[in-house]
FITOR-139426 format. One line per field, with one value per residue: residue number from 0; z, y, x of N, C-alpha, C in turn. Coordinates in Angstrom, 3 decimals. Atoms other than C-alpha are relative to their C-alpha. Layout:
<pts>
num NUM;...
nzz Z;...
nyy Y;...
nxx X;...
cazz Z;...
cayy Y;...
caxx X;...
czz Z;...
cyy Y;...
cxx X;...
</pts>
This chain:
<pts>
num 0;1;2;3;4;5;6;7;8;9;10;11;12;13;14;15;16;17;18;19;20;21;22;23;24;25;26;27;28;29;30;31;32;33;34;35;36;37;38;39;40;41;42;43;44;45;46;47;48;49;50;51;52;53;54;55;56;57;58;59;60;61;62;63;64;65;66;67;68;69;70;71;72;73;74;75;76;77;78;79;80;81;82;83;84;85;86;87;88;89;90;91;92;93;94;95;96;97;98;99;100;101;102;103;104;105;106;107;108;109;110;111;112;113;114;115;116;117;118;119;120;121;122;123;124;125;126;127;128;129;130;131;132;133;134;135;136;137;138;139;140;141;142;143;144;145;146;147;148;149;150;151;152;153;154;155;156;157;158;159;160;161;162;163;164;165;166;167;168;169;170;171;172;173;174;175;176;177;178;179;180;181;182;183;184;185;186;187;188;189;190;191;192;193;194;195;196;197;198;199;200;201;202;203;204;205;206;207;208;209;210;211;212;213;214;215;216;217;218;219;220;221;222;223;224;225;226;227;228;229;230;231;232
nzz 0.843;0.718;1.527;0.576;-0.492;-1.124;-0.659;0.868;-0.739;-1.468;0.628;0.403;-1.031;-1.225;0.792;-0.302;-1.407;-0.135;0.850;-0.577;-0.254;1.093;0.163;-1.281;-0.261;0.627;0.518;-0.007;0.506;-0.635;1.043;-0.236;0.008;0.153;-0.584;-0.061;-1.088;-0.815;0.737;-0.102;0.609;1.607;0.122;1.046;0.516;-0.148;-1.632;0.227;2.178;0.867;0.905;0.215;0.004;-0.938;0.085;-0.124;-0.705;0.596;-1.437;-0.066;-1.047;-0.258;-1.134;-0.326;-0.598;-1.770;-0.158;-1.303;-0.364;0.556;0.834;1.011;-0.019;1.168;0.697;0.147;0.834;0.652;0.612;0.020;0.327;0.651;-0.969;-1.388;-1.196;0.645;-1.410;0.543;-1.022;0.508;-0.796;0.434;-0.793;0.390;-0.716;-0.059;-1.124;-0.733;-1.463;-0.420;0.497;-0.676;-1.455;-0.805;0.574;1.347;-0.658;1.508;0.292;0.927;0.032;1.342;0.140;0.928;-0.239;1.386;-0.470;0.229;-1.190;0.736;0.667;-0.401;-0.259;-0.884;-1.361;0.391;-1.035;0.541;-0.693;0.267;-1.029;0.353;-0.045;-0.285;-0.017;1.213;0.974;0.769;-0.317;-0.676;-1.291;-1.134;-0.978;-0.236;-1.266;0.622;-0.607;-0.103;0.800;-0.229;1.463;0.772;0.613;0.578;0.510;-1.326;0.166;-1.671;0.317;-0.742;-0.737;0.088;-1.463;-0.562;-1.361;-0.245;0.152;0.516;0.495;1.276;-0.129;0.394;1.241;0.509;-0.274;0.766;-0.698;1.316;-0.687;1.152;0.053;0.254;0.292;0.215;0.316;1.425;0.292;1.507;-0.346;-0.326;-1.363;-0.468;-1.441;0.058;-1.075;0.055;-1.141;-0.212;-1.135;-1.458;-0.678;1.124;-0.396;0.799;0.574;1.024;-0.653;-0.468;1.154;1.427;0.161;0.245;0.885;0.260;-0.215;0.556;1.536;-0.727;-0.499;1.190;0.512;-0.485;-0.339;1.214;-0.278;-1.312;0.180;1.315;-0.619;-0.458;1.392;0.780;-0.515
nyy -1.179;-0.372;-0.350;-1.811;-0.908;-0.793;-0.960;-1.083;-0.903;-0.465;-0.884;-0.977;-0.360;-1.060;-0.736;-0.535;-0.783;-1.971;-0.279;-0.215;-1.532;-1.076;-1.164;-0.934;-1.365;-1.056;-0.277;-1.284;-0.524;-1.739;-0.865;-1.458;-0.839;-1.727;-0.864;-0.917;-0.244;0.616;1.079;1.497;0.453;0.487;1.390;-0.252;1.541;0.093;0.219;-1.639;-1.004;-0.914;-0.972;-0.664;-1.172;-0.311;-1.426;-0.999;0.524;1.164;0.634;1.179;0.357;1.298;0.497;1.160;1.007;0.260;0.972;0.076;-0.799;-1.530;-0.308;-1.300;-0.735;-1.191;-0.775;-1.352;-0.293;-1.714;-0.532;-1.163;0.031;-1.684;-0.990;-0.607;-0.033;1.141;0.343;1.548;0.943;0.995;0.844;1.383;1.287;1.012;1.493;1.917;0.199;0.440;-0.645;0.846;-0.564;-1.131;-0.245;-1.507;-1.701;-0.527;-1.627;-0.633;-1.151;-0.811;-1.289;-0.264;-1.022;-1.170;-1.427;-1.106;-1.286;-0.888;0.211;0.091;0.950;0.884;0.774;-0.559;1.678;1.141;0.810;1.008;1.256;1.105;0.925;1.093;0.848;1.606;0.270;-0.045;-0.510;-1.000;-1.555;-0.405;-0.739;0.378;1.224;0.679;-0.091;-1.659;0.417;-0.798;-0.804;-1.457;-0.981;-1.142;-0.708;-0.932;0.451;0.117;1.106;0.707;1.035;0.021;0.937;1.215;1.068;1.178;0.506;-0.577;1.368;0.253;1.691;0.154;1.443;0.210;0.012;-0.856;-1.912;-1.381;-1.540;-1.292;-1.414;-1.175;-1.739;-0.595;-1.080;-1.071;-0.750;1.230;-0.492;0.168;1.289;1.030;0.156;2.062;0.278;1.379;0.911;1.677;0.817;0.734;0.972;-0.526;1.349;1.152;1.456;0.309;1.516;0.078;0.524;1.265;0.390;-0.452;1.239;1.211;1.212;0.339;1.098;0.906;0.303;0.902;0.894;0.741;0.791;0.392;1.170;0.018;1.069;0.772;0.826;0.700;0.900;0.856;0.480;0.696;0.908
nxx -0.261;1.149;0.142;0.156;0.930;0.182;-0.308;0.033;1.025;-0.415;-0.838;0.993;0.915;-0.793;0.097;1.275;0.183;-1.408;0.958;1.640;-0.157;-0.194;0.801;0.221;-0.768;-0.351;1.208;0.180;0.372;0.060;1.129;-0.040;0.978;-0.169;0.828;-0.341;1.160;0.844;0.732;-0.225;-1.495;0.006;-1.376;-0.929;-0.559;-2.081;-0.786;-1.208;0.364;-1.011;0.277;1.897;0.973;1.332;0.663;-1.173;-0.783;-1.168;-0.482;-1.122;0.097;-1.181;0.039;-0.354;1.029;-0.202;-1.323;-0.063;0.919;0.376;0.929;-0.363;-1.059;-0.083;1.151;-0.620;0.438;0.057;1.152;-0.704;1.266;0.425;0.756;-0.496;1.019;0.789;-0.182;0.095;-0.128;-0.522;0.245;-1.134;0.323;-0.376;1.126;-0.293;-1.016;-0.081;-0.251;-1.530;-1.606;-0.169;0.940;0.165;0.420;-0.654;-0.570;-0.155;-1.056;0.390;-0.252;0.486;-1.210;0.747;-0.964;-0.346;-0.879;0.846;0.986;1.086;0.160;0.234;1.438;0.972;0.002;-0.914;0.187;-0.355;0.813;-0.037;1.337;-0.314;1.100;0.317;1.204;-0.658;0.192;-0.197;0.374;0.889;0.079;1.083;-0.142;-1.520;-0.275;-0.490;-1.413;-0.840;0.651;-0.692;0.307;-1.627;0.195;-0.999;-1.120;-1.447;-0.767;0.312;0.387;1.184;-0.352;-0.092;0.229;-0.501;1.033;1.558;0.374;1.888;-0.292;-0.123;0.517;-1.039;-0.172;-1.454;0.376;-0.429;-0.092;0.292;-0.426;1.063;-0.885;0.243;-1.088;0.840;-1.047;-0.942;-1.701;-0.306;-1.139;0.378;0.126;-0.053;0.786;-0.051;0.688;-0.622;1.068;-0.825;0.490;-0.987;-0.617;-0.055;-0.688;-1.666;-0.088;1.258;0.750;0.804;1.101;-0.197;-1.225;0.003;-0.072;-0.894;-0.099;1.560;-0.929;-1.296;0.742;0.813;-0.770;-1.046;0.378;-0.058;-1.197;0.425;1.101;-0.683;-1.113;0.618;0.567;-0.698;-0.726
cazz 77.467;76.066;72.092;70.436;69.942;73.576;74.615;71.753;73.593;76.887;75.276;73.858;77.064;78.835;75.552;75.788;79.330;78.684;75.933;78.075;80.805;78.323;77.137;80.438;81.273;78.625;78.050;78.970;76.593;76.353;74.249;74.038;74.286;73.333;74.595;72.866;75.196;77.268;75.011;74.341;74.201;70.652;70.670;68.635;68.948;69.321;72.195;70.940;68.207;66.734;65.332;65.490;64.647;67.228;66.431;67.438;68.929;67.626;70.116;70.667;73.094;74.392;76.665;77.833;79.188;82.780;83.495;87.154;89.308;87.305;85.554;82.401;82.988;81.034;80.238;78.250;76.336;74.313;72.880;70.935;69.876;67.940;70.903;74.191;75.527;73.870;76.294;75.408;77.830;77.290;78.505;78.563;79.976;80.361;80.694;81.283;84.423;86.007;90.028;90.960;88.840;89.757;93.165;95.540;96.618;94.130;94.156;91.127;89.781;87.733;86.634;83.461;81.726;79.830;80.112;76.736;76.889;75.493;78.613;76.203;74.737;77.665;78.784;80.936;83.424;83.266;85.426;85.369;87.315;87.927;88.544;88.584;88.111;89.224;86.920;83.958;82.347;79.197;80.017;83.074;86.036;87.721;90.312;89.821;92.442;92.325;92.969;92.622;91.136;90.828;88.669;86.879;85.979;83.754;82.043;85.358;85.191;88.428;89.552;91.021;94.541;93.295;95.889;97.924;99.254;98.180;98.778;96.288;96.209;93.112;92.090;91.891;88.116;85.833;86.073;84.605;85.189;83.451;83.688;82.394;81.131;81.213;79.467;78.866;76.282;73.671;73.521;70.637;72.113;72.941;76.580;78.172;80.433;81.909;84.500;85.724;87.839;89.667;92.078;95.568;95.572;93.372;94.263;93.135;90.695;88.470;90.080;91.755;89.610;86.476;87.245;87.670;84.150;83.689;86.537;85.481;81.989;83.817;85.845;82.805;81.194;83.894;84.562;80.609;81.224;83.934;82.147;78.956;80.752;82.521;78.665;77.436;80.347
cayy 75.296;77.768;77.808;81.054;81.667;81.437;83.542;85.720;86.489;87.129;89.655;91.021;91.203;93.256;95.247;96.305;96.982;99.987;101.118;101.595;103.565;105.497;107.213;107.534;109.547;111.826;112.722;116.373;118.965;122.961;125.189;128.625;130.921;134.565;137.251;140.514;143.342;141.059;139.009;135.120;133.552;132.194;128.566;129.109;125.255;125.819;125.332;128.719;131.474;133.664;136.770;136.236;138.725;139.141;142.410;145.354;142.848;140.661;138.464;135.973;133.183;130.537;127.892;124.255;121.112;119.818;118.339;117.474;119.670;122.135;122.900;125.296;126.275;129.449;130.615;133.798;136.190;139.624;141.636;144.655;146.260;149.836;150.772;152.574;151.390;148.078;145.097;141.443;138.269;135.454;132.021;129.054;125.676;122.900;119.410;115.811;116.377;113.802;114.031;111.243;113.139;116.673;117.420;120.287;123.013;124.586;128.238;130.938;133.227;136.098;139.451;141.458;144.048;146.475;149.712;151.741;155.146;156.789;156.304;156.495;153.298;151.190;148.901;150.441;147.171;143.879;141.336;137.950;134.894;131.324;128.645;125.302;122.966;119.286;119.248;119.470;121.966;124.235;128.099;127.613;130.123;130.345;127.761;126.751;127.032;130.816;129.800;133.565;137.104;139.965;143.327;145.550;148.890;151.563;149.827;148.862;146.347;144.086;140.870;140.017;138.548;135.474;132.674;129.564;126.545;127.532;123.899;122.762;119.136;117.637;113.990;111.782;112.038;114.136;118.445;121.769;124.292;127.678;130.945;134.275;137.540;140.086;143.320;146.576;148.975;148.196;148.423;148.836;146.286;144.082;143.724;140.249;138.851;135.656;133.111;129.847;127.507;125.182;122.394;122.837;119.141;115.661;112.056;111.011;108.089;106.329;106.458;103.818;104.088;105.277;101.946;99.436;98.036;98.066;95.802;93.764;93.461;91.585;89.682;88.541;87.442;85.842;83.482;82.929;81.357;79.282;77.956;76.903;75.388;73.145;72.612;71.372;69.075
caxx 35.899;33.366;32.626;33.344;29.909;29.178;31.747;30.869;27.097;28.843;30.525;27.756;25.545;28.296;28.542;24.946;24.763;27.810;25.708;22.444;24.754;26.271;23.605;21.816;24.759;24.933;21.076;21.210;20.097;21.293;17.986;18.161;15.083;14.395;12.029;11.713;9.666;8.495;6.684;6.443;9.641;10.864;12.875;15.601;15.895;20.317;22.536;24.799;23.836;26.758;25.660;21.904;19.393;16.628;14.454;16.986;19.076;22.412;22.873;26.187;25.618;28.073;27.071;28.230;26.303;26.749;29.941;30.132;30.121;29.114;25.748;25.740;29.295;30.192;27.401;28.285;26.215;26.549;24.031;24.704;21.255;19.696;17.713;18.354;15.040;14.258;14.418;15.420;15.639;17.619;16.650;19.400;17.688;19.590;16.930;17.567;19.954;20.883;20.178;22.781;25.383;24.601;22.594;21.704;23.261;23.685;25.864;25.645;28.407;27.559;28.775;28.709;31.747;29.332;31.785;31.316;33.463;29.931;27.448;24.923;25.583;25.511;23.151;20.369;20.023;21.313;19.335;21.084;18.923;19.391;16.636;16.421;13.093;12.359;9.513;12.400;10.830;11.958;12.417;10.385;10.749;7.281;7.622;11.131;12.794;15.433;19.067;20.057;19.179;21.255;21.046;23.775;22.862;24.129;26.574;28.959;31.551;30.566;30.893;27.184;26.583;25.676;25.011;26.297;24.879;21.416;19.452;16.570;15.917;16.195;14.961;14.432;13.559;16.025;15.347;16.305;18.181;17.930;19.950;17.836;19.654;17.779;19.036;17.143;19.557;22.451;26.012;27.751;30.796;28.589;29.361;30.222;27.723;28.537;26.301;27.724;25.273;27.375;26.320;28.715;29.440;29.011;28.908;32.493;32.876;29.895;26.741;24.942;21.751;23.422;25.918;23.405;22.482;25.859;26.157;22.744;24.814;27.629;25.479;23.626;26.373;27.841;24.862;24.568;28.089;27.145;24.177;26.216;28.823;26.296;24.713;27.938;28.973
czz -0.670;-1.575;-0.254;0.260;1.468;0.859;-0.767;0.615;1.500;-0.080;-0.086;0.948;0.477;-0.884;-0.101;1.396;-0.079;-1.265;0.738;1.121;-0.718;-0.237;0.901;0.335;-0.535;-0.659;0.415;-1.015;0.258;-1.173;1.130;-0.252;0.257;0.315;-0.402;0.870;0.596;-0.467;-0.404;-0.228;-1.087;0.190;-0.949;-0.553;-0.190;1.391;-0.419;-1.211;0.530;-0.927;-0.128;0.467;1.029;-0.120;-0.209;0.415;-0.799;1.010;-0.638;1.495;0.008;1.435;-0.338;1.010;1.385;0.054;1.785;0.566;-0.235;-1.012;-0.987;0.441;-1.105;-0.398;-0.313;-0.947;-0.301;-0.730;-0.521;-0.879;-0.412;0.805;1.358;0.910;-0.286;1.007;-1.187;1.132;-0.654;1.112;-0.321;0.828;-0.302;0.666;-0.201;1.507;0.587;1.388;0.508;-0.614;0.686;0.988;0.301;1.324;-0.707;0.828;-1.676;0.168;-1.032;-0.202;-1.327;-0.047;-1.411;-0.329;-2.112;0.409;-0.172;1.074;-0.393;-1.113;0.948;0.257;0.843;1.508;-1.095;1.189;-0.447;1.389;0.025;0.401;-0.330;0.613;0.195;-0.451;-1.348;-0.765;-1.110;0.419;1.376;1.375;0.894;0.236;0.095;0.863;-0.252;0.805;0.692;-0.326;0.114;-1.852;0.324;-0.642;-0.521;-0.200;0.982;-0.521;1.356;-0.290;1.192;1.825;0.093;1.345;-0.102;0.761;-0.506;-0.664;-0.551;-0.437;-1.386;0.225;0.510;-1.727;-0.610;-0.199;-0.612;0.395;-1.126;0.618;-1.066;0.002;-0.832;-0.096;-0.640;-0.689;-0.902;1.027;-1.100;-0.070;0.148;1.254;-0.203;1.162;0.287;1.450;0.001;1.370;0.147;1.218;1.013;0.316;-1.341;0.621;-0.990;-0.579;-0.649;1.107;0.329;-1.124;-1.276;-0.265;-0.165;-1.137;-0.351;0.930;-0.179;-1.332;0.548;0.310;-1.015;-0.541;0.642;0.436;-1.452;-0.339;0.522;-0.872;-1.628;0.464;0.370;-1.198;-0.355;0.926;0.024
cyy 0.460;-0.432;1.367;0.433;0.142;1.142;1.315;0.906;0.258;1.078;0.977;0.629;1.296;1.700;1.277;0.624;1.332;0.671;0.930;1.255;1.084;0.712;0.257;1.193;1.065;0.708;1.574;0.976;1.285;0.549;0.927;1.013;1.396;0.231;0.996;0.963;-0.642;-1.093;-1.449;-0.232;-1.184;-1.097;0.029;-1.558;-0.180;0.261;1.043;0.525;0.457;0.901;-0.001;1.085;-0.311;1.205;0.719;-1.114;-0.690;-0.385;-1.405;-0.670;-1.485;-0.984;-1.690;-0.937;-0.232;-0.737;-0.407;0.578;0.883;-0.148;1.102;0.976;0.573;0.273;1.550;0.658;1.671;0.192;1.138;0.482;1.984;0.712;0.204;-1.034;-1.492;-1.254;-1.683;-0.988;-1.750;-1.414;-1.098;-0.911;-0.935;-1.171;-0.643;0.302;-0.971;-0.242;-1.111;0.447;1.496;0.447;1.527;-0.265;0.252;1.640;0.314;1.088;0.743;1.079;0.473;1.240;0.608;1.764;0.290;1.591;0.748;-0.719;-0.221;-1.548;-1.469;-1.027;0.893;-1.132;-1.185;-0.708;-1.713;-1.405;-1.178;-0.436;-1.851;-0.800;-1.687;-0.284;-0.303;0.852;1.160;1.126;-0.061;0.504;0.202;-1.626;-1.076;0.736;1.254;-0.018;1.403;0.874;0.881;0.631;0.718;1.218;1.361;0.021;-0.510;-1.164;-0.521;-1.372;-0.274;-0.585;-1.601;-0.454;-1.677;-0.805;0.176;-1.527;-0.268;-1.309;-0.223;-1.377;-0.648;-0.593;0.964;1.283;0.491;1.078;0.928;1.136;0.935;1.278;0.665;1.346;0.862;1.231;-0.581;0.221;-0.805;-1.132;-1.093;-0.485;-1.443;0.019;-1.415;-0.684;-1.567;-0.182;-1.077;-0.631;0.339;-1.402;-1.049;-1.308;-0.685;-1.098;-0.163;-0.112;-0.902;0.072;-0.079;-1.971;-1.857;-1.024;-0.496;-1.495;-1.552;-1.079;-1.124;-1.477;-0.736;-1.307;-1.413;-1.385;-0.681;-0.980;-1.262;-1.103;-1.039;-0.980;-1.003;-0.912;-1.065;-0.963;-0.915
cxx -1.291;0.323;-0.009;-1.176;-0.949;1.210;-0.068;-1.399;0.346;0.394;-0.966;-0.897;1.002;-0.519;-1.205;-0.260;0.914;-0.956;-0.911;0.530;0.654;-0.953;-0.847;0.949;0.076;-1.304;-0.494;0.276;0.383;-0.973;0.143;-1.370;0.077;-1.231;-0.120;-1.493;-0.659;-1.406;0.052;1.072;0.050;0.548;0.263;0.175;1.521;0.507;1.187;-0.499;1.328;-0.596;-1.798;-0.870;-1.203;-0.631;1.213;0.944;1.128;0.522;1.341;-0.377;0.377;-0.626;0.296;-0.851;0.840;1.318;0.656;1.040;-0.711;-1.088;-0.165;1.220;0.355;-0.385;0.354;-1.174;0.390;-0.774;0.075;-1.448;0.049;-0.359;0.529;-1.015;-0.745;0.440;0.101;0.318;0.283;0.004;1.022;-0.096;1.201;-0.865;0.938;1.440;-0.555;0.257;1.342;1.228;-0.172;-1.544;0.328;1.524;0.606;0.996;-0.391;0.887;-0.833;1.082;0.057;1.366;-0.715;0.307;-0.077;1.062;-1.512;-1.290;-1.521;-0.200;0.334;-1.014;-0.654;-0.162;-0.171;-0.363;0.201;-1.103;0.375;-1.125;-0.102;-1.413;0.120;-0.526;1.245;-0.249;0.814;0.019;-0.661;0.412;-0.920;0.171;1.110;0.617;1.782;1.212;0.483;-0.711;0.733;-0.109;1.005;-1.026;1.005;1.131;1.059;0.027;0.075;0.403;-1.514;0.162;-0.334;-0.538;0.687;-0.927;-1.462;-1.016;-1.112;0.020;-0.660;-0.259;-1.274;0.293;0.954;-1.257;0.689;0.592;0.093;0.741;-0.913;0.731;-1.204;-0.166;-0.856;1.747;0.483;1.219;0.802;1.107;-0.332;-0.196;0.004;-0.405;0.405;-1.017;0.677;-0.550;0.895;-0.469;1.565;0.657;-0.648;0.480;1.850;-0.737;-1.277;-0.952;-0.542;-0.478;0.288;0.887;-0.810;-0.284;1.205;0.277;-0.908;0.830;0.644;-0.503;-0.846;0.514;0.745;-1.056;-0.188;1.349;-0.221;-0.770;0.521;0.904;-0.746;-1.075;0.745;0.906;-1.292
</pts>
């Protein structure tokens, strides 16, 4: 028979090993970045504003972390701004993906419902983007690799053509993906734009890599047993 306190550090080894994949798993990040005219983009440092001021702009913007299969699902934003002609671009990275949870290909949905009754208070264009980096980086579109791209103009209520399938290897450190709205105009409704980057597939079940300290843990414990038992005979 063990002693409590050896079966109390057996316990504990396992304990620790779920721990370690635990937060491997859950180490992805959503930051939001602004652009006004085409100028440096700001880090807001938040994963959703409500009501924030940007120059002319009041932007609302909703988005969700990776949840297999799906990368920044629901990505939504509205923008309701003073100027006809003023231009803002909205960046929504998500880092720390994990490639054993979500892999290539990816697909992207888009489309945007910018219908004012006064034609004069639509948007002007409405170019929505996906992209997705191996390097992990923040905001970054030169040389990330360009899931998608479609543009809305003059206020239309579309849905984009998006894309399927579209293969960019990933791994096998953790990467970024980013959707970019970018919207030239106001509207006084606000208009709902939405982007959703979605991997086409997903290893089922816990990953290997993500699984093995867990099994390390086990195995720890399990010779930790072994070696007590052979203490106390």
């Amino acid at each position: 028979m063990l002693s409590m306190g050896a079966k109390r550090l057996a316990v504990m080894a396992g304990i620790a090993g779920s721990l370690l994949w635990a937060s491997t798993a859950s180490a992805a990040t959503v930051d939001i970045g602004l652009s006004f005219n085409g100028g440096a983009i700001t880090d807001t440092t938040q994963s959703s504003l409500a009501g924030y001021g940007f120059h002319t702009f009041t932007l609302d913007v909703g988005t969700s972390t990776s949840a297999a299969p799906d990368v920044l699902n629901g990505t939504s934003v509205s923008a309701r701004g003073t100027s006809s002609t003023n231009r803002v671009t909205i960046y929504v990275t998500e880092t720390g993906i994990d490639p054993t949870v979500i892999t290539s290909p990816f697909s992207f949905i888009d489309g945007t419902n910018a219908v004012n009754s006064n034609p004069a208070k639509n948007y002007k264009s409405v170019v929505i983007s996906a992209y997705v980096d191996n390097n992990n980086g923040l905001f970054s579109t030169p040389g990330a690799g360009l899931v998608a791209s479609d543009t809305f103009l003059n206020g239309v209520t579309a849905t984009g053509a998006g894309a399927n399938n579209v293969s960019i290897p990933v791994g096998p450190g953790l990467f970024s993906a980013t959707i970019v709205f970018d919207i030239i105009g106001t509207s006084n409704n606000g208009g709902d734009i939405t982007g959703t980057l979605a991997t086409v597939h997903a290893p089922p079940g816990v990953p290997l890599p993500a699984a093995l300290p867990l099994f390390g843990s086990v195995l720890g414990g399990g010779l930790l047993v072994r070696k007590l038992r052979r203490r106390k005979a």
